[in-house]
C-alpha positions as CSV (number, residue, x, y, z in Angstrom):
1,X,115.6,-88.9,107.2
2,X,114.4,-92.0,109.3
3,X,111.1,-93.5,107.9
4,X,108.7,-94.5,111.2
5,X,105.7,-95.0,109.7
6,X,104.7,-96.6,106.4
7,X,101.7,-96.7,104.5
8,X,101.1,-99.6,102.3
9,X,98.8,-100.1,99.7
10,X,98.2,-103.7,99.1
11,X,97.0,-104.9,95.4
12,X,97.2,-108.8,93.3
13,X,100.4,-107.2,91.4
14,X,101.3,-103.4,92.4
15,X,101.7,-102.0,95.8
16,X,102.4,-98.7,96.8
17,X,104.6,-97.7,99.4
18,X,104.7,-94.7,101.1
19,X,107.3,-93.9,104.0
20,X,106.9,-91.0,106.6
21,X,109.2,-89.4,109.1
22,X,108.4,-89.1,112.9
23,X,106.8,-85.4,112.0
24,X,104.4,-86.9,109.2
25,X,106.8,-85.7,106.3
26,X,106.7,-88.1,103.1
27,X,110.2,-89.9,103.2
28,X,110.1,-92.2,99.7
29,X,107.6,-93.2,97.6
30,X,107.5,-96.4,95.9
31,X,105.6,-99.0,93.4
32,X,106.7,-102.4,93.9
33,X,105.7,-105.8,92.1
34,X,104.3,-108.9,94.0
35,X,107.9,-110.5,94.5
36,X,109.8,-107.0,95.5
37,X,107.5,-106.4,98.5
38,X,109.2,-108.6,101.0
39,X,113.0,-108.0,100.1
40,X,112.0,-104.2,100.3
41,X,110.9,-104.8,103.7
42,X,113.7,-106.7,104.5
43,X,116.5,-104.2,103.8
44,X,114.3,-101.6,105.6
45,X,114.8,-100.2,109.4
46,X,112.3,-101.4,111.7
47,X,109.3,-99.3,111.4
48,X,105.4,-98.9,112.2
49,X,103.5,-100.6,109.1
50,X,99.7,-100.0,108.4
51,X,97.8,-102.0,105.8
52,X,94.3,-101.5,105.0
53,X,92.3,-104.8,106.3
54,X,91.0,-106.3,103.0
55,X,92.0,-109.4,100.9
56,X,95.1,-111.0,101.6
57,X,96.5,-109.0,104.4
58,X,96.3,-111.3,107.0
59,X,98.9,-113.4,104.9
60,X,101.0,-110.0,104.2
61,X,101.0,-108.7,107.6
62,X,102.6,-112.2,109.2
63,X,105.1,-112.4,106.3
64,X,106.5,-108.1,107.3
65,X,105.9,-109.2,110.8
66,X,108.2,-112.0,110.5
67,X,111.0,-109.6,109.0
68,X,110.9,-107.6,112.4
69,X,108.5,-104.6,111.5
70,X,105.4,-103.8,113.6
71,X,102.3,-104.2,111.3
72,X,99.0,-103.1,112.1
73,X,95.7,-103.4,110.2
74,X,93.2,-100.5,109.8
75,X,89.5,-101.0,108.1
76,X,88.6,-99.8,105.0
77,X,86.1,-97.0,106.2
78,X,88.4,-95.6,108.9
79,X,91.0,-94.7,106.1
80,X,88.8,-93.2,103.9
81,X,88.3,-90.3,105.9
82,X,92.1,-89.3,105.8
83,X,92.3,-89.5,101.7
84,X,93.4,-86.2,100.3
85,X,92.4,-85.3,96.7
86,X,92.0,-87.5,93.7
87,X,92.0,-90.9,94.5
88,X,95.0,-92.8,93.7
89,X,97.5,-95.5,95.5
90,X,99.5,-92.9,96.7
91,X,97.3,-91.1,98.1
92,X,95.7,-94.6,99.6
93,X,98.9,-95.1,101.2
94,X,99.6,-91.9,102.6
95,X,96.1,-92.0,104.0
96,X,96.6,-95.8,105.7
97,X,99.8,-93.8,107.5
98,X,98.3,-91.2,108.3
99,X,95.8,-92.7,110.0
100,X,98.0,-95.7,111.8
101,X,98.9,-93.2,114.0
102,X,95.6,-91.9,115.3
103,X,95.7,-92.4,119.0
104,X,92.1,-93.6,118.8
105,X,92.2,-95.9,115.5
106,X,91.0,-99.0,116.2
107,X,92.4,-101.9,114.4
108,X,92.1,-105.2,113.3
109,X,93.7,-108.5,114.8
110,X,96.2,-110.2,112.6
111,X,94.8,-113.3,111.9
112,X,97.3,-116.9,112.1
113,X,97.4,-119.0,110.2
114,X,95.5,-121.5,112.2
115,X,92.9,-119.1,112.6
116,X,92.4,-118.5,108.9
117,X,92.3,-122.5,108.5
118,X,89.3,-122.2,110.7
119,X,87.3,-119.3,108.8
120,X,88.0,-120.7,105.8
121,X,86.4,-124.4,107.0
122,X,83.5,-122.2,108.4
123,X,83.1,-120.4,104.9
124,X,83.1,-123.7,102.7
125,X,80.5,-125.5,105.5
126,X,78.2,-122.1,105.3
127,X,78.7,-122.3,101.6
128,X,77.6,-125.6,101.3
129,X,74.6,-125.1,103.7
130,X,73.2,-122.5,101.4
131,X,73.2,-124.4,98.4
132,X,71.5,-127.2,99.9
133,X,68.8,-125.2,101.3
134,X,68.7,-123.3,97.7
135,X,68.6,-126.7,95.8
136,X,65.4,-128.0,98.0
137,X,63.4,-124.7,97.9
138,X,63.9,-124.7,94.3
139,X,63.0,-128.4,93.8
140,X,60.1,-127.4,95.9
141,X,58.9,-124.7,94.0
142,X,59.0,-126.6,90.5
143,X,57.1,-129.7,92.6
144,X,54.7,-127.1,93.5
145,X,53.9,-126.6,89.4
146,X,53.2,-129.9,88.9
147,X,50.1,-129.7,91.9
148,X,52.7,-131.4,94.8
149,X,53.4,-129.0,97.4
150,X,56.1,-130.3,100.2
151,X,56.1,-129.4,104.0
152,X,58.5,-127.0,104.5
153,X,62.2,-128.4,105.9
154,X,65.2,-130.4,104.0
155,X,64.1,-133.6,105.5
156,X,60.6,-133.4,103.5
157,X,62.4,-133.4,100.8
158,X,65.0,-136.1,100.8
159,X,61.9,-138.2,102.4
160,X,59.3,-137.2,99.4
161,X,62.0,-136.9,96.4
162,X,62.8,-140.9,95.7
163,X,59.1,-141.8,96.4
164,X,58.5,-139.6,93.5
165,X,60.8,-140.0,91.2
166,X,60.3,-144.2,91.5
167,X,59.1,-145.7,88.2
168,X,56.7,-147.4,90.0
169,X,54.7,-144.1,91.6
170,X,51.7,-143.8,89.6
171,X,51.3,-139.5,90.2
172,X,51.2,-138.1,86.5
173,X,54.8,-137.0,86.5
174,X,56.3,-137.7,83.1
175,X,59.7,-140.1,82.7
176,X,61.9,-137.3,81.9
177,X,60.7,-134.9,85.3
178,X,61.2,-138.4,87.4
179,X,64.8,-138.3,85.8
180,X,65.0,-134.8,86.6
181,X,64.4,-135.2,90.2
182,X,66.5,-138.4,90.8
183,X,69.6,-136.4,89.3
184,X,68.7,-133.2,91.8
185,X,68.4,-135.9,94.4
186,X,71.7,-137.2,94.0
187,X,73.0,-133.2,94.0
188,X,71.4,-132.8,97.1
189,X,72.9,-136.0,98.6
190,X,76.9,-135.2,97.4
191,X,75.9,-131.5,99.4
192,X,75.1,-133.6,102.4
193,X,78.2,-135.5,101.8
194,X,80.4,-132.3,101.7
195,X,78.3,-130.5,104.6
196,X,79.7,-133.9,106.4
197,X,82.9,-134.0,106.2
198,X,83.1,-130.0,106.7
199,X,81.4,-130.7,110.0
200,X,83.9,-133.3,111.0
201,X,86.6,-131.2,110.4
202,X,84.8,-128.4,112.6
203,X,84.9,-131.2,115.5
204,X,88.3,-132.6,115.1
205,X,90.5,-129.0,115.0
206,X,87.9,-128.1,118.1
207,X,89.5,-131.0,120.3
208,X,92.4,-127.6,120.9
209,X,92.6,-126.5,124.6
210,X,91.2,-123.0,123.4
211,X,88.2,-124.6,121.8
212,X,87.6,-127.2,124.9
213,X,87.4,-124.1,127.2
214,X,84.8,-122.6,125.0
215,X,82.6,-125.6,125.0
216,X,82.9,-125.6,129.3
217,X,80.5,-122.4,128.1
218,X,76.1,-123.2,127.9
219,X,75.4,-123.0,124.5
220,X,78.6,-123.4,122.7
221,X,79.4,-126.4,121.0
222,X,82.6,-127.1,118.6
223,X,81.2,-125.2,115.7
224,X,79.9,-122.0,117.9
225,X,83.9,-122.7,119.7
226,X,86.1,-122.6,116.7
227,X,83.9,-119.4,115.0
228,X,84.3,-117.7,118.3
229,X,88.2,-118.6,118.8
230,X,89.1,-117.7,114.9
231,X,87.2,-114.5,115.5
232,X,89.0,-113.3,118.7
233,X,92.0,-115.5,119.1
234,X,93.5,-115.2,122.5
235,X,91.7,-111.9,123.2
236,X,94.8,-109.5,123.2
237,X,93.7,-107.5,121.1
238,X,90.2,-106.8,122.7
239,X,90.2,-104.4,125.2
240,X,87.3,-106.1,127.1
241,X,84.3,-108.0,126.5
242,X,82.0,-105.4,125.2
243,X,84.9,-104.8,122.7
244,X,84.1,-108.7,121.2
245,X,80.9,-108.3,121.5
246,X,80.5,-104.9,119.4
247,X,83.2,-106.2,116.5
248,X,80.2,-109.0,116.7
249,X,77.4,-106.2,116.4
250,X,75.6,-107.4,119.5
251,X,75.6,-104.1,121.3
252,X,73.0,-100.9,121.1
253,X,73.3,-99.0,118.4
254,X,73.5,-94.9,119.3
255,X,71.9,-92.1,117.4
256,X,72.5,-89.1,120.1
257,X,72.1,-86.2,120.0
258,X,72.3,-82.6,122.2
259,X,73.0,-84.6,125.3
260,X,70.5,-87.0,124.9
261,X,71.2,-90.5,125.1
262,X,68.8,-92.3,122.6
263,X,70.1,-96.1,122.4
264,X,68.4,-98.2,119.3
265,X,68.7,-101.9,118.5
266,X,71.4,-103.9,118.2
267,X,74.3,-102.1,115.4
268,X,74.3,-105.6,113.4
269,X,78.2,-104.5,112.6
270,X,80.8,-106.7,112.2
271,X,81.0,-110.5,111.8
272,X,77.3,-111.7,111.3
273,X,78.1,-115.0,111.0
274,X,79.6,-115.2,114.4
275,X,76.2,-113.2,115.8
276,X,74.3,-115.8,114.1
277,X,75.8,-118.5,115.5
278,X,75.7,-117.1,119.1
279,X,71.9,-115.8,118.8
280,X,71.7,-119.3,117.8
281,X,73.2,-120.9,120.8
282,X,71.7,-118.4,123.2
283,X,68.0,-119.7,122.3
284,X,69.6,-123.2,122.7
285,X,70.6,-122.3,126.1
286,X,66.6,-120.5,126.8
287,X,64.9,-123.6,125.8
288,X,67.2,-125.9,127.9
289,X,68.0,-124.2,131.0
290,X,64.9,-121.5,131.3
291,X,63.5,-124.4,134.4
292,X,66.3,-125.0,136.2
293,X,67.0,-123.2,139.6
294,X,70.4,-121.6,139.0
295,X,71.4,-117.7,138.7
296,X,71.4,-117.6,135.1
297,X,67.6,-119.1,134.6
298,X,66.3,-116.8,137.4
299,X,68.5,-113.5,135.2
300,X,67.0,-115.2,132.1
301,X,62.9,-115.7,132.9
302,X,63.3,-112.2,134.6
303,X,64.5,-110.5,131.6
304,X,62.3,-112.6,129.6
305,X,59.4,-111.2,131.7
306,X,60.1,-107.6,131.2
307,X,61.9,-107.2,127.9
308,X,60.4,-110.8,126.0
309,X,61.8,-113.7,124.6
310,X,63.4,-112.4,121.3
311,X,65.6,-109.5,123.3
312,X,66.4,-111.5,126.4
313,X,68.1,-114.0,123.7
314,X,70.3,-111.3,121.9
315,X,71.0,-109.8,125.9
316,X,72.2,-113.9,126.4
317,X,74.1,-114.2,123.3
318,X,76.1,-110.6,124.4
319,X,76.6,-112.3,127.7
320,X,78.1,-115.6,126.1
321,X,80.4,-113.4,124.1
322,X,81.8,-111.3,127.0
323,X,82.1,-114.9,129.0
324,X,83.9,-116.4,125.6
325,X,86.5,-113.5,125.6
326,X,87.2,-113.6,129.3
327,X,88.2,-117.3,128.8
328,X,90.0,-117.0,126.4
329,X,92.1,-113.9,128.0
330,X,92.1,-114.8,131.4
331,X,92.7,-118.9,130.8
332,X,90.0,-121.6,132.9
333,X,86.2,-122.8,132.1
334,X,83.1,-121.5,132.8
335,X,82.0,-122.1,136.3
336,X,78.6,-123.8,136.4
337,X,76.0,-121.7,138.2
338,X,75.7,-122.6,141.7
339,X,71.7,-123.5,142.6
340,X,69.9,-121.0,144.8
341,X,68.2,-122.0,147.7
């Protein structure tokens, strides 16, 4: 019988393959090692593919894609719910096909390569921005056992740490701290070296046409632009803008009930890094165009005047999302606010 749709288990050296007929009947089952998966695929009829969205799938669902099959990526918690019995791979992949063909699964982009580039640029640069802030609050805290207590902020630090660690400064600190300290200070210099040239790579693969549209939009600059355009890519595969902006977790979160509508705070699902960034850029765009006399600072100090500060800037950031998507969708820039009279 004619395999349709195909659960596959993805692994680091086994995968498990599971083939089903247009009624949900298991055709073949199969194991296969790292470097059988594609020439299985390729001797195989064209067919519906789902593989759980975890690591490495991206790179696995362009390389089936490529050999002509339809591949589509399904999160980890929506499968569990169709797993029958024990818990095996087999049972993994007849659960991810059983589930591909929910009418109301919702799935997960296919990331290109491009995109990935991006994420993974973001990762190292957010990476690298935690261990420098991790490296001066713990050079602060040892200071701060010795009786010399820094301002708070990175810059105290790189200002304070060669004044102490001069063998000229007469302030009690023994030779081998002082060599302490200049080593930590050179640690925290190669960081900012790294954090650099992360950030100029950020601002040169920006310069794209998709990331120039993005930065037409108030608050988005080339690092808030490339986030945004390797989390969505050309907005396909988002039904509308609330659609981004909920995969962000910047819509209400509901807990209803008996026919009562009861909507909390925001859900906080989905890529936080991304909602940072635009919560980020939203209060950005509050402090710099809260004065002006155009529709959006007359929506803003309205909202800000019944709901406060804090939830008119996650209500912005949702609006900057939906504007981001329908850019990228629908093509053009953001249109500057015309003034009222």
């Amino acid at each position: 019988m004619k395999i349709t749709t195909v659960g596959l288990d993805i692994a680091k050296n086994v995968f498990h393959f599971v083939g089903c007929n247009q009624a949900g009947k298991i055709v073949k089952k199969k194991a296969l090692k790292r470097k059988e998966v594609l020439f299985f695929f390729a001797q195989l009829e064209r067919c519906l593919v789902g593989i759980e969205s975890c690591a490495s799938a991206h790179y696995w669902a362009r390389e089936i894609e490529a050999l002509g099959h339809e591949v589509k990526q399904i999160a980890p918690q929506f499968v569990k719910a169709y797993v029958r019995g024990n818990k095996n791979d087999y049972n993994d992949a007849l659960a991810i096909s059983e589930a591909l063909v929910r009418p109301e699964m919702r799935f997960v982009a296919t990331k290109s390569q491009e995109q990935q580039d991006l994420q993974t640029l973001h990762v190292f640069r957010k990476k690298c921005e935690r261990d420098r802030t991790a490296n001066s609050n713990e050079v602060r805290g040892i200071l701060a056992e010795y009786g010399i207590v820094l301002p708070v902020g990175i810059n105290h630090v790189y200002k304070a740490l060669p004044q102490l660690f001069s063998q000229d400064a007469n302030n009690g600190l023994s030779p081998l701290l002082k060599e302490l300290l200049e080593q930590h200070y050179q640690k925290l210099q190669e960081l900012d070296t790294h954090l650099a040239f992360y950030t100029r790579k950020i601002k040169l693969l920006s310069q794209t046409d998709e990331c120039r549209r993005l930065q037409s939009i108030p608050g988005f600059g080339p690092i808030i632009s490339s986030a945004f355009y390797q989390h969505v890519g050309n907005g396909a595969t988002f039904k509308n803008g609330r659609s981004v902006s909920a995969s962000i977790g910047l819509v209400p979160k509901q807990h209803s009930s008996g026919g009562k509508e009861n909507l909390q705070g925001i859900s906080k699902r989905g890529n936080g890094y991304l909602r940072t960034l635009l919560v980020h850029g939203a209060r950005a765009v509050i402090r710099t165009q809260i004065n002006r006399d155009t529709p959006l600072a007359h929506w803003l100090r309205r909202l800000i005047l019944t709901r406060g500060k804090n939830k008119a800037t996650v209500a912005l950031a949702n609006k900057l999302a939906r504007i981001g998507w329908a850019i990228l969708k629908h093509g053009g820039q953001y249109q500057t606010d015309h003034v009222t009279a």
